[in-house]
mmCIF file of the N, C-alpha and C atoms, coordinates in Angstrom:
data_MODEL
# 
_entry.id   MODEL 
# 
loop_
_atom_site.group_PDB 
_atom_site.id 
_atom_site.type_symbol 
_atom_site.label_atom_id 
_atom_site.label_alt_id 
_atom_site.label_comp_id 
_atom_site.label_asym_id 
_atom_site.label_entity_id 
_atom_site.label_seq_id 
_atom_site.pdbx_PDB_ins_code 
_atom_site.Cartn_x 
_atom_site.Cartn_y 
_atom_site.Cartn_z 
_atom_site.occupancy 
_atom_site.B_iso_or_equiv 
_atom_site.pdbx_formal_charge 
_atom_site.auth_seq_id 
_atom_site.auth_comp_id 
_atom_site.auth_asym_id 
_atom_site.auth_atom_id 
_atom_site.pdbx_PDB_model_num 
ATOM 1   N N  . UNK A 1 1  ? -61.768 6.585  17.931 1.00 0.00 ? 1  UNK A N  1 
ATOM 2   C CA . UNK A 1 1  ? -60.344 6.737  17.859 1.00 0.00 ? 1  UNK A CA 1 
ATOM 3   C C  . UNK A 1 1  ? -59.841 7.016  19.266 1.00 0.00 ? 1  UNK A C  1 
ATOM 4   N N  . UNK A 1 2  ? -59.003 6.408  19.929 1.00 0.00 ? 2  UNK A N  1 
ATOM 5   C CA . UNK A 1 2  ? -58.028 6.469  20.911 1.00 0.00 ? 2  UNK A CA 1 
ATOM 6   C C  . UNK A 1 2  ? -57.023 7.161  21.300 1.00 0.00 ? 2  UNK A C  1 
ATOM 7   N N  . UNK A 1 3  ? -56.604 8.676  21.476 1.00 0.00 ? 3  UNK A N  1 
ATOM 8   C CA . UNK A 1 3  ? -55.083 9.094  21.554 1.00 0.00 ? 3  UNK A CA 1 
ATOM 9   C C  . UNK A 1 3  ? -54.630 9.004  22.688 1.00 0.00 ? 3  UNK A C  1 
ATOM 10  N N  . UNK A 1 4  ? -53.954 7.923  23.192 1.00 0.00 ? 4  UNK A N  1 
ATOM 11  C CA . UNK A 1 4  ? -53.309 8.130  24.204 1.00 0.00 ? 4  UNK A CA 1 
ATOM 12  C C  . UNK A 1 4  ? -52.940 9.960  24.612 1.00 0.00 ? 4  UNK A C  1 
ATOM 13  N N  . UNK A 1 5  ? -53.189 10.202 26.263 1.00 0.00 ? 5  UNK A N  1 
ATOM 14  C CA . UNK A 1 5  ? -52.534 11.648 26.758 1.00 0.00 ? 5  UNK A CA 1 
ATOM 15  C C  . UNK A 1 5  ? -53.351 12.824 25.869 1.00 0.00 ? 5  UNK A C  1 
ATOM 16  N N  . UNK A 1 6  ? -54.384 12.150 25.084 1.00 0.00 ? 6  UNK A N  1 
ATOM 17  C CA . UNK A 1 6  ? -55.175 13.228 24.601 1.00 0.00 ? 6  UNK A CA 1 
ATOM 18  C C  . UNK A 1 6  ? -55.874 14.315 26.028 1.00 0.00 ? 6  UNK A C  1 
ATOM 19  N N  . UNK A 1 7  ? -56.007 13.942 26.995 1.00 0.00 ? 7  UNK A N  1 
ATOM 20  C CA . UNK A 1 7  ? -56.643 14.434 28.035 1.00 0.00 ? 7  UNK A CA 1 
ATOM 21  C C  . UNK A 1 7  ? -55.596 16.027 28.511 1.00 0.00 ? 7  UNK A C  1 
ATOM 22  N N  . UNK A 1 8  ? -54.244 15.270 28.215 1.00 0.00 ? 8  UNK A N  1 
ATOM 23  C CA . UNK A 1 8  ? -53.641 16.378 28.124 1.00 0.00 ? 8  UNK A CA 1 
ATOM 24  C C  . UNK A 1 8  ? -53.533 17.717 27.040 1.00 0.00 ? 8  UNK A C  1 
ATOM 25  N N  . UNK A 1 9  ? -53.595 17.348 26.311 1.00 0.00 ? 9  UNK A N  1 
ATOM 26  C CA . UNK A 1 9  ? -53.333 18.106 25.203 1.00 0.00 ? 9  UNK A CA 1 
ATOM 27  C C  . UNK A 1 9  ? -53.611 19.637 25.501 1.00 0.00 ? 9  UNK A C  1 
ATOM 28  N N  . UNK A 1 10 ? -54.603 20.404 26.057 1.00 0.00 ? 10 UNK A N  1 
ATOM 29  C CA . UNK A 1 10 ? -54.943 21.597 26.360 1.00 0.00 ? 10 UNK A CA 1 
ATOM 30  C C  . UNK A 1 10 ? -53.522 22.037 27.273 1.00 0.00 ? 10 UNK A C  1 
ATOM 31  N N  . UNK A 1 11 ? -53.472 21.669 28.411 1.00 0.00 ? 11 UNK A N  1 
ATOM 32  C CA . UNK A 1 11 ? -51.971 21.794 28.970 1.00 0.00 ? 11 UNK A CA 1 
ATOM 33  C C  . UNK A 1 11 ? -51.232 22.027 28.309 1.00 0.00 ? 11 UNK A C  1 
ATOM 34  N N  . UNK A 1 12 ? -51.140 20.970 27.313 1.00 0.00 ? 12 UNK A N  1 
ATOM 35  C CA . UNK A 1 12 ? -49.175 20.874 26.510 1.00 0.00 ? 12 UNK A CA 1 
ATOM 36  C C  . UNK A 1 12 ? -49.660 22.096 25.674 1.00 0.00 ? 12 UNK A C  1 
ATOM 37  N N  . UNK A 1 13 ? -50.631 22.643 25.035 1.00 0.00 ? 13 UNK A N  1 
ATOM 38  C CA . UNK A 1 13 ? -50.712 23.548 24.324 1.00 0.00 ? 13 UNK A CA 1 
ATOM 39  C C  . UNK A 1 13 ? -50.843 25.203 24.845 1.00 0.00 ? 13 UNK A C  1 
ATOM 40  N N  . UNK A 1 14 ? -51.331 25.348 25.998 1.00 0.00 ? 14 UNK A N  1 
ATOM 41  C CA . UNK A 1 14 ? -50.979 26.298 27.162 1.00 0.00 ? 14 UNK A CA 1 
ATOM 42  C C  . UNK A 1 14 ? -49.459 26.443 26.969 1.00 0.00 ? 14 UNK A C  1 
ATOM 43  N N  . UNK A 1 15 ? -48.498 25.279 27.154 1.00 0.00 ? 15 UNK A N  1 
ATOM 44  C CA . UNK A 1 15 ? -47.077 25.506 27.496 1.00 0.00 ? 15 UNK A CA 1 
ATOM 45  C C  . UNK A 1 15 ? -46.302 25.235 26.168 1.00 0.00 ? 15 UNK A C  1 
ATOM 46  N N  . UNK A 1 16 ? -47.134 25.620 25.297 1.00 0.00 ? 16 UNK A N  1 
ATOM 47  C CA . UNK A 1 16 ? -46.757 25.951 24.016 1.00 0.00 ? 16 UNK A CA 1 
ATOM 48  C C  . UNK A 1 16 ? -46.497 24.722 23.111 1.00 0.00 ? 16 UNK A C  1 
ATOM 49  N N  . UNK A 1 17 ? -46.301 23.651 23.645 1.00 0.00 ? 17 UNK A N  1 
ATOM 50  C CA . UNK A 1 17 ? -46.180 22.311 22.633 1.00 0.00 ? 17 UNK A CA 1 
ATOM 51  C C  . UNK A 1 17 ? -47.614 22.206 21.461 1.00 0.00 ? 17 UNK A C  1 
ATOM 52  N N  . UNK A 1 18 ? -46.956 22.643 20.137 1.00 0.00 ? 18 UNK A N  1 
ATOM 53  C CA . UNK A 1 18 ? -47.803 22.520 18.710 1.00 0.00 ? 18 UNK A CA 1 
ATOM 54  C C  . UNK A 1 18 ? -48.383 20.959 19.027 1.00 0.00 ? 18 UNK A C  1 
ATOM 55  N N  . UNK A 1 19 ? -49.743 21.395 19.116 1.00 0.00 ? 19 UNK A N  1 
ATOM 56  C CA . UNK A 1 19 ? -50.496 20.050 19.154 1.00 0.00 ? 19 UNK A CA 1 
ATOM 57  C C  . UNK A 1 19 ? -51.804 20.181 17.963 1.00 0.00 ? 19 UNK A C  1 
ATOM 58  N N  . UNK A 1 20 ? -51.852 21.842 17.490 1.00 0.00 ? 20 UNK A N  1 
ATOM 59  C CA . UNK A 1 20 ? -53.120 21.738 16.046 1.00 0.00 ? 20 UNK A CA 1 
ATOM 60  C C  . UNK A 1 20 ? -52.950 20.600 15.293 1.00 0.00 ? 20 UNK A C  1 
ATOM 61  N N  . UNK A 1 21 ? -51.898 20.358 14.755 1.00 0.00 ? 21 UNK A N  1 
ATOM 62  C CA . UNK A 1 21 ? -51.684 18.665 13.447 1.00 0.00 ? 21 UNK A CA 1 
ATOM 63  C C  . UNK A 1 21 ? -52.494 18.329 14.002 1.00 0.00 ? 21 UNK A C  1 
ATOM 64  N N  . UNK A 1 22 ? -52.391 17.493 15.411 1.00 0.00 ? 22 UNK A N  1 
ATOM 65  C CA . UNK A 1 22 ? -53.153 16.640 15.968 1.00 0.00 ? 22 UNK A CA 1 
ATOM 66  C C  . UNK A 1 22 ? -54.237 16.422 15.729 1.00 0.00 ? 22 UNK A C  1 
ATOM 67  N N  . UNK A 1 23 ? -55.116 17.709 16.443 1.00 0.00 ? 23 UNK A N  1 
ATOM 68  C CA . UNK A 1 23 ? -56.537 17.412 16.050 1.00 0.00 ? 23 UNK A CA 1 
ATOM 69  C C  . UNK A 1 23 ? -57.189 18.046 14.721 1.00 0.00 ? 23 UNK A C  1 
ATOM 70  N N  . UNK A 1 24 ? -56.016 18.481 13.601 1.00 0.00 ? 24 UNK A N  1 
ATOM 71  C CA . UNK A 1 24 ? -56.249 18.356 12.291 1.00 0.00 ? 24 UNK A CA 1 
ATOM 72  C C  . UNK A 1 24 ? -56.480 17.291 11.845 1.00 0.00 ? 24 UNK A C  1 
ATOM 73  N N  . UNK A 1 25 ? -55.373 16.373 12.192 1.00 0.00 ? 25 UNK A N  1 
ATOM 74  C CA . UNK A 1 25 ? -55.442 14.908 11.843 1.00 0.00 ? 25 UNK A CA 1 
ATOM 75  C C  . UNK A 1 25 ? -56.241 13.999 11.776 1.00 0.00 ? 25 UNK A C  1 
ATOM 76  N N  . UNK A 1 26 ? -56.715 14.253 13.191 1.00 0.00 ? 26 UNK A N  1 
ATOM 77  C CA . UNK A 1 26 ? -57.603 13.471 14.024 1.00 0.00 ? 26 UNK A CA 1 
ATOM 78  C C  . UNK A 1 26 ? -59.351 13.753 12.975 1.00 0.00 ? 26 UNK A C  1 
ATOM 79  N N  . UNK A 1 27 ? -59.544 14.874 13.089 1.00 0.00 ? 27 UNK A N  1 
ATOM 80  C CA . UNK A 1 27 ? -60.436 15.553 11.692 1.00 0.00 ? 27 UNK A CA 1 
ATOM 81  C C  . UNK A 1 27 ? -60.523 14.757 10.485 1.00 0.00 ? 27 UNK A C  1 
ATOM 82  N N  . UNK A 1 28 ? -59.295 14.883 9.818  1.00 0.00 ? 28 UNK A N  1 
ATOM 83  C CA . UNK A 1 28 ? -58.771 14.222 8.443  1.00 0.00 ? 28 UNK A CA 1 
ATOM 84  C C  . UNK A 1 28 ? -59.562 12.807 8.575  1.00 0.00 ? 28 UNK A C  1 
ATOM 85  N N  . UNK A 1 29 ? -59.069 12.030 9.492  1.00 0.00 ? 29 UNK A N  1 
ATOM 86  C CA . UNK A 1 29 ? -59.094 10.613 10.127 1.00 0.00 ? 29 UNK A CA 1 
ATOM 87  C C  . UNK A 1 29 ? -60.554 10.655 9.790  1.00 0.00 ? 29 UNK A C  1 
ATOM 88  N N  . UNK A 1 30 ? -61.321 11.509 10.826 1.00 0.00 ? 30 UNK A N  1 
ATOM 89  C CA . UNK A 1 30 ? -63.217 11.080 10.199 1.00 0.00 ? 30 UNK A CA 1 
ATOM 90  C C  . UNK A 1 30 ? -63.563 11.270 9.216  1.00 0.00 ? 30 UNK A C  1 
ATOM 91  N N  . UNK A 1 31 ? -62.599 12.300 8.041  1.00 0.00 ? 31 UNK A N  1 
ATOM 92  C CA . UNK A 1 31 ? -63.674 12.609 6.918  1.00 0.00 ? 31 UNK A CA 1 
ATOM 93  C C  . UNK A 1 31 ? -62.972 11.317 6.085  1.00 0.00 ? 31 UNK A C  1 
ATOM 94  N N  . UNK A 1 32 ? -62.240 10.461 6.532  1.00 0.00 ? 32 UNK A N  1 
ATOM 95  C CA . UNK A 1 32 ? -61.307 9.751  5.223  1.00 0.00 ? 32 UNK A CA 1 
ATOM 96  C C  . UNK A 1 32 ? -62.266 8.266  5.981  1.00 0.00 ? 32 UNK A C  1 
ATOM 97  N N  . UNK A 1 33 ? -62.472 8.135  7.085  1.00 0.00 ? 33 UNK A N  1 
ATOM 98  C CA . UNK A 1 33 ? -63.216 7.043  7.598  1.00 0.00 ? 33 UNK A CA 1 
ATOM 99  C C  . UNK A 1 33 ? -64.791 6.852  6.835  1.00 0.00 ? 33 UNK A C  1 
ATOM 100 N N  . UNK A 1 34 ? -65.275 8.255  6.540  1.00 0.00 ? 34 UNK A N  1 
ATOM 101 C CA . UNK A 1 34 ? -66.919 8.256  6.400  1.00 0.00 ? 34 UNK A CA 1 
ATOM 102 C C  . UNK A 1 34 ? -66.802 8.433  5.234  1.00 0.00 ? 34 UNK A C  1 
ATOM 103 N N  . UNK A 1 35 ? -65.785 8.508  4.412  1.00 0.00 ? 35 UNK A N  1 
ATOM 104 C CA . UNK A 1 35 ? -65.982 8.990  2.851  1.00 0.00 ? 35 UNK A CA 1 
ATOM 105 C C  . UNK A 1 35 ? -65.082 7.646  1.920  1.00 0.00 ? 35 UNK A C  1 
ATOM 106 N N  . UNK A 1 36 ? -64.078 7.016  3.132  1.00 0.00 ? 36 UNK A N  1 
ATOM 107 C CA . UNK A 1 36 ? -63.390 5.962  1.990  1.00 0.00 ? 36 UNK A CA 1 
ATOM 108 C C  . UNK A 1 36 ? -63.728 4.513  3.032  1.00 0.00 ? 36 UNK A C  1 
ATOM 109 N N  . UNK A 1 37 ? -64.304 4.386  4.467  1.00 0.00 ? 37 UNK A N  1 
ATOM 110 C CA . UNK A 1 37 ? -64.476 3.888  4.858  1.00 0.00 ? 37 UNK A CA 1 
ATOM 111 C C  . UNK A 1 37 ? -63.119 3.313  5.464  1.00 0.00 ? 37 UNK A C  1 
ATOM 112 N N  . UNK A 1 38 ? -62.108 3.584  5.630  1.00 0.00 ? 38 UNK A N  1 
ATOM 113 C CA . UNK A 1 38 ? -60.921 3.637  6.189  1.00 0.00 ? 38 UNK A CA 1 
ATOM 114 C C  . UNK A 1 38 ? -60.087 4.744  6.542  1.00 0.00 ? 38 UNK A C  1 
ATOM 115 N N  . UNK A 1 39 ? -58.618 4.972  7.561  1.00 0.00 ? 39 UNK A N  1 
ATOM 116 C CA . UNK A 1 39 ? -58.524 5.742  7.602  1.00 0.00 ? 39 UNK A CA 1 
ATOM 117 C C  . UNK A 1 39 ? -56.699 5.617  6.636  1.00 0.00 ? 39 UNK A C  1 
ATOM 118 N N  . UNK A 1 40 ? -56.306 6.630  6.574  1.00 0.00 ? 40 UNK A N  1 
ATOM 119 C CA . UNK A 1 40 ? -54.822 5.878  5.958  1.00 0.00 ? 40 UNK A CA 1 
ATOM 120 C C  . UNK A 1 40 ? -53.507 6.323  7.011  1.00 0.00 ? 40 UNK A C  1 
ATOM 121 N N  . UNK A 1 41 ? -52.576 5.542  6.904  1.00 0.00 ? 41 UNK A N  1 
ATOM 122 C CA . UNK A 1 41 ? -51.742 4.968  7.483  1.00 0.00 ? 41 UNK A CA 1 
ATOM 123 C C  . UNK A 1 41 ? -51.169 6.220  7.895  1.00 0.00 ? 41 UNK A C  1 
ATOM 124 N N  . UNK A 1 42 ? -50.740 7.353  6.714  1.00 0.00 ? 42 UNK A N  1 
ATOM 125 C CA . UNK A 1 42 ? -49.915 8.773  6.544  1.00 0.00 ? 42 UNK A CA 1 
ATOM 126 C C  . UNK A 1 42 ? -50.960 9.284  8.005  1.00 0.00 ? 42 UNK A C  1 
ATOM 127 N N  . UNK A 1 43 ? -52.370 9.504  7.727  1.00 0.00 ? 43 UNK A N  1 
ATOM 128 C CA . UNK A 1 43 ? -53.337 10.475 8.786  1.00 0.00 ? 43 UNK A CA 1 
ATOM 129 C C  . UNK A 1 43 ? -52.930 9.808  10.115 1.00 0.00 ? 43 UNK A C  1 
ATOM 130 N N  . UNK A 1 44 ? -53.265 8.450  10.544 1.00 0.00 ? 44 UNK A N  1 
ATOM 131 C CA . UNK A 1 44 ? -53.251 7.858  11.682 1.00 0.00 ? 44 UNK A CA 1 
ATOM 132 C C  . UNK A 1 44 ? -51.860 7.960  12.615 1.00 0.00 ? 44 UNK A C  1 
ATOM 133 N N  . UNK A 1 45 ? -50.734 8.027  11.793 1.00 0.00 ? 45 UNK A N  1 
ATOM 134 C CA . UNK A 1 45 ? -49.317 8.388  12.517 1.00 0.00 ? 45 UNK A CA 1 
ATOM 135 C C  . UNK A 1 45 ? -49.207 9.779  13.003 1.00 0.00 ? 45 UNK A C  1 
ATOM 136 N N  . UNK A 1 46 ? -50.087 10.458 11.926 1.00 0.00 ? 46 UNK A N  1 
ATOM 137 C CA . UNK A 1 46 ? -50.238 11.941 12.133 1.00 0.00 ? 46 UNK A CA 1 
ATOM 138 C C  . UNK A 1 46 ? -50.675 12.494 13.394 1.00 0.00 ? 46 UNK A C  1 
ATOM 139 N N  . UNK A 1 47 ? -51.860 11.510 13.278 1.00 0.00 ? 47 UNK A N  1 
ATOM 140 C CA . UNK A 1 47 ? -52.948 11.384 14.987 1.00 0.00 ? 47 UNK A CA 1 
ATOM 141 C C  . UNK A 1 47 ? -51.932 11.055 16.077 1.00 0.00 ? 47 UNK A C  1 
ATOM 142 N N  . UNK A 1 48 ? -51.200 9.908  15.889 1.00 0.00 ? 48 UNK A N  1 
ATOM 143 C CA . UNK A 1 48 ? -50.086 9.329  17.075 1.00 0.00 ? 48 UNK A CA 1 
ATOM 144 C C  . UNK A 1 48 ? -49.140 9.368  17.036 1.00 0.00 ? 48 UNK A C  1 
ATOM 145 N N  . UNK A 1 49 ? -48.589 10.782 16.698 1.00 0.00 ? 49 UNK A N  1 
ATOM 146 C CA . UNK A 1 49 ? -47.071 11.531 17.122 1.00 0.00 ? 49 UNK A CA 1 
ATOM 147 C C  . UNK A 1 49 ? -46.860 12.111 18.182 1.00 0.00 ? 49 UNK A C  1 
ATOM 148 N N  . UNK A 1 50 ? -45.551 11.606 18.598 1.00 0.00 ? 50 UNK A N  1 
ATOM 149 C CA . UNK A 1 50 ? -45.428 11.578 20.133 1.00 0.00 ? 50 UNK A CA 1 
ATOM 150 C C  . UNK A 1 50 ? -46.106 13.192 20.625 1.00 0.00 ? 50 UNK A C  1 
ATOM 151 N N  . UNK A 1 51 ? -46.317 13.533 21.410 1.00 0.00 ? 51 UNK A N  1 
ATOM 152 C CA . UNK A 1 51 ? -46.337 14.611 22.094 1.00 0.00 ? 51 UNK A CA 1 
ATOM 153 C C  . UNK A 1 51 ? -45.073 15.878 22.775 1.00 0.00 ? 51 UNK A C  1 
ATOM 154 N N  . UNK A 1 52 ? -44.813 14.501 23.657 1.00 0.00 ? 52 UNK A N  1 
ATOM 155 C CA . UNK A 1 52 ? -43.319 15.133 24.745 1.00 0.00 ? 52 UNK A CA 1 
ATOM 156 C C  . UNK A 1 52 ? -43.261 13.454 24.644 1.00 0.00 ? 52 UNK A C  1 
ATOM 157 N N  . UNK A 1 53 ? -42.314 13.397 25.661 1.00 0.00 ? 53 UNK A N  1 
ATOM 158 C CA . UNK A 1 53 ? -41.470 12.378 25.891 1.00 0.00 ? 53 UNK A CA 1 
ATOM 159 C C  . UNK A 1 53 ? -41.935 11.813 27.328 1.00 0.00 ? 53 UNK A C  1 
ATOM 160 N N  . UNK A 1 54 ? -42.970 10.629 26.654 1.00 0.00 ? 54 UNK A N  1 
ATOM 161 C CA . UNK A 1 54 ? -43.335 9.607  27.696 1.00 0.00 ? 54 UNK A CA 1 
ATOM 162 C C  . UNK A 1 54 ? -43.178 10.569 29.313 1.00 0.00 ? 54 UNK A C  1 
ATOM 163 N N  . UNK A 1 55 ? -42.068 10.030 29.770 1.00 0.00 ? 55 UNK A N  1 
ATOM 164 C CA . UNK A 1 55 ? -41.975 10.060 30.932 1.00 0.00 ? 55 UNK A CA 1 
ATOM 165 C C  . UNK A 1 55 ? -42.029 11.628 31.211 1.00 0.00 ? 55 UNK A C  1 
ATOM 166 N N  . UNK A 1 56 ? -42.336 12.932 30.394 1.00 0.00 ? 56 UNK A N  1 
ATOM 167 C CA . UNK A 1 56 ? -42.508 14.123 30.803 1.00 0.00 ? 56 UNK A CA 1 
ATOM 168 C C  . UNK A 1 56 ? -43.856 14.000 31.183 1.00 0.00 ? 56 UNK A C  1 
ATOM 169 N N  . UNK A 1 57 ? -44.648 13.653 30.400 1.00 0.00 ? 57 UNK A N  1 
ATOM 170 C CA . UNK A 1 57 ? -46.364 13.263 30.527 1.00 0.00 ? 57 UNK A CA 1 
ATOM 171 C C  . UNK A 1 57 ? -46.645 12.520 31.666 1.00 0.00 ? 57 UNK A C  1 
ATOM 172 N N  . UNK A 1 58 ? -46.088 11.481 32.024 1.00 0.00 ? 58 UNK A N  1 
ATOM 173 C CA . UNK A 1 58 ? -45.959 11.068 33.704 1.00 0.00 ? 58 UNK A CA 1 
ATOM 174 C C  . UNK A 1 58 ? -46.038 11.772 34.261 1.00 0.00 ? 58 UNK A C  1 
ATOM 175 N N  . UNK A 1 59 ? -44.867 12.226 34.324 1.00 0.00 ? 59 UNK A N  1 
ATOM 176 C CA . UNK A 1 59 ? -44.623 13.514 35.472 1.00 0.00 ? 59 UNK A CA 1 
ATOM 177 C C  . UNK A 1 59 ? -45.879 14.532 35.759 1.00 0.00 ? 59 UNK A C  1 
ATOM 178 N N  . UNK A 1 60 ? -46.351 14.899 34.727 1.00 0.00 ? 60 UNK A N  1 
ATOM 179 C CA . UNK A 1 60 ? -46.925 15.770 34.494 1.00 0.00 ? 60 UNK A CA 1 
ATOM 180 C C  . UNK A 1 60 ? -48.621 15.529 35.263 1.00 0.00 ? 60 UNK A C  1 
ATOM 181 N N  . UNK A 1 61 ? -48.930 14.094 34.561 1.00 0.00 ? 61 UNK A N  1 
ATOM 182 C CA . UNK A 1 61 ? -50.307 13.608 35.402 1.00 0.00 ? 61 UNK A CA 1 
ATOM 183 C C  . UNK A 1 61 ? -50.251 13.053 36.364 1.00 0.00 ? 61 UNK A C  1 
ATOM 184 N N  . UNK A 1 62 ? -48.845 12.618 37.071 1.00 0.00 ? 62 UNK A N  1 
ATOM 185 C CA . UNK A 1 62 ? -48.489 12.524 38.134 1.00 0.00 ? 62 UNK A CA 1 
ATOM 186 C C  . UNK A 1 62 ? -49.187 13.809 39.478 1.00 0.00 ? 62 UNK A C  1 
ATOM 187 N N  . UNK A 1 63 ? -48.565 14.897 38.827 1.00 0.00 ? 63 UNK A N  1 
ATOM 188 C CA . UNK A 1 63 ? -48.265 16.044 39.425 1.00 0.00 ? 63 UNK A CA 1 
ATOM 189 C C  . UNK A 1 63 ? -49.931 16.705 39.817 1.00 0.00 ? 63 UNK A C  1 
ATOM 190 N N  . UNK A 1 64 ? -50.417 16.511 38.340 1.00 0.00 ? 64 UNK A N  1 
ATOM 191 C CA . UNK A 1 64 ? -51.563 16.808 38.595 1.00 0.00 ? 64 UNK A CA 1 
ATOM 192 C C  . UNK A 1 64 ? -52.817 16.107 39.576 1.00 0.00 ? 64 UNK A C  1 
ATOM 193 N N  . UNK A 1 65 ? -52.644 14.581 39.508 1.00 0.00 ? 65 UNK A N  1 
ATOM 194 C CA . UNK A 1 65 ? -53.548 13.968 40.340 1.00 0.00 ? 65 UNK A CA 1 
ATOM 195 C C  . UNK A 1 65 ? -53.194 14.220 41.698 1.00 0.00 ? 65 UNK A C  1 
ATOM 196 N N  . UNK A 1 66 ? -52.019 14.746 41.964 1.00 0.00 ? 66 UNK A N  1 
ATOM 197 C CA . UNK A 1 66 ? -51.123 14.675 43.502 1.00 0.00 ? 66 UNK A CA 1 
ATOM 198 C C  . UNK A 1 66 ? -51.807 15.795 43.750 1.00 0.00 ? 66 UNK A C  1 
ATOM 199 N N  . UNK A 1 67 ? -51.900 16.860 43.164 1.00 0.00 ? 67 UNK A N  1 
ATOM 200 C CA . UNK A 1 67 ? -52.512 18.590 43.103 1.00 0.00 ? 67 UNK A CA 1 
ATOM 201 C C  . UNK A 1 67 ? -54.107 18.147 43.709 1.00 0.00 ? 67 UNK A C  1 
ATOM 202 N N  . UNK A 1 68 ? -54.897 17.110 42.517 1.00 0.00 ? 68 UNK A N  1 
ATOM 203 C CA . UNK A 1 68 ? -56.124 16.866 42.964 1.00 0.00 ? 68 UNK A CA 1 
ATOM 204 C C  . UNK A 1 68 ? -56.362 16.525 44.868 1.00 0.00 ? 68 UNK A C  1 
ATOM 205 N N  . UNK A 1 69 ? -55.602 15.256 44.689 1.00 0.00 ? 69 UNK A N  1 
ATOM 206 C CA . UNK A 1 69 ? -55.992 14.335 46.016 1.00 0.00 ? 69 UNK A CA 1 
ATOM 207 C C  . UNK A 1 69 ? -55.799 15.530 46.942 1.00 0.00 ? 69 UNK A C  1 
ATOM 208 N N  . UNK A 1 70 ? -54.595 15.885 46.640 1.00 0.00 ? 70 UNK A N  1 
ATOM 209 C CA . UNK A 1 70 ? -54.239 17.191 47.670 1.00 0.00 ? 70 UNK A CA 1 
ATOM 210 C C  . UNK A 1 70 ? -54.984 17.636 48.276 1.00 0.00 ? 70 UNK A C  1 
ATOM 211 N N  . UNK A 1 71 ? -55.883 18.736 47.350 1.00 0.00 ? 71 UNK A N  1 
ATOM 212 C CA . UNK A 1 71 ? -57.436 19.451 47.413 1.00 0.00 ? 71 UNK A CA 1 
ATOM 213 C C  . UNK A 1 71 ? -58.578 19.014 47.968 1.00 0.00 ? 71 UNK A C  1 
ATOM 214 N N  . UNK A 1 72 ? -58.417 17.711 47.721 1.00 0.00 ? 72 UNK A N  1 
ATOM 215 C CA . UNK A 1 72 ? -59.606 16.225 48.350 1.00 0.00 ? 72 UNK A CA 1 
ATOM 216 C C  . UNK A 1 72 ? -59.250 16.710 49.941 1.00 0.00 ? 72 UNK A C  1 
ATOM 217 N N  . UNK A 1 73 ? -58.045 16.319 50.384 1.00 0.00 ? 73 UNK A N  1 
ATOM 218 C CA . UNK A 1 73 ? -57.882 16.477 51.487 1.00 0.00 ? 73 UNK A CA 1 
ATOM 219 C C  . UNK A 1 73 ? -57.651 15.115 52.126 1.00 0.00 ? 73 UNK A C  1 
ATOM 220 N N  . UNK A 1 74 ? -57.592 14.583 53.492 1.00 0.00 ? 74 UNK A N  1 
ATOM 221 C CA . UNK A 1 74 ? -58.159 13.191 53.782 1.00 0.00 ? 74 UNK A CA 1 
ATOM 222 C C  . UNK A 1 74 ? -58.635 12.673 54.351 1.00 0.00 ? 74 UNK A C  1 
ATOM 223 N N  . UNK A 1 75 ? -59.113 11.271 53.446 1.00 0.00 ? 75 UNK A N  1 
ATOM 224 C CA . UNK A 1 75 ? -59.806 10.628 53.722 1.00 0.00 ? 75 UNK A CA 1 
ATOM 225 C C  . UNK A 1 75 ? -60.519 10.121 54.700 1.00 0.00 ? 75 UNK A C  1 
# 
């Protein structure tokens, strides 16, 4: 399974954005995959509800890779 900005998720949940559904969902999703051999439509939207708003999440891994390279120093 794929969640886009899943990498974030610890962050958004630090800054308080409810992200448990998520990886409730995401849960749900394997036991309904290994037990009905599919997952259903209701769980999978569940899994891929927005987070924040696109372009906050930009910003955001924007900010952070800029923080990284930063630290790198250069090249």
């Amino acid at each position: 399974m794929l969640r886009p900005g899943a990498p974030f998720m610890p962050a958004l949940k630090q800054r308080g954005v409810p992200v448990d559904d998520v990886f409730d969902a995401a849960r749900e999703a394997g036991r309904q995959l290994v037990r009905d051999g599919a997952m259903s439509a209701e769980t999978l939207a569940a899994v891929a509800r927005e987070l924040a708003p696109r372009e906050a999440i930009h910003r955001g891994a924007n900010a952070h890779f800029k923080r990284t390279l930063d630290e790198l120093g250069p090249n």
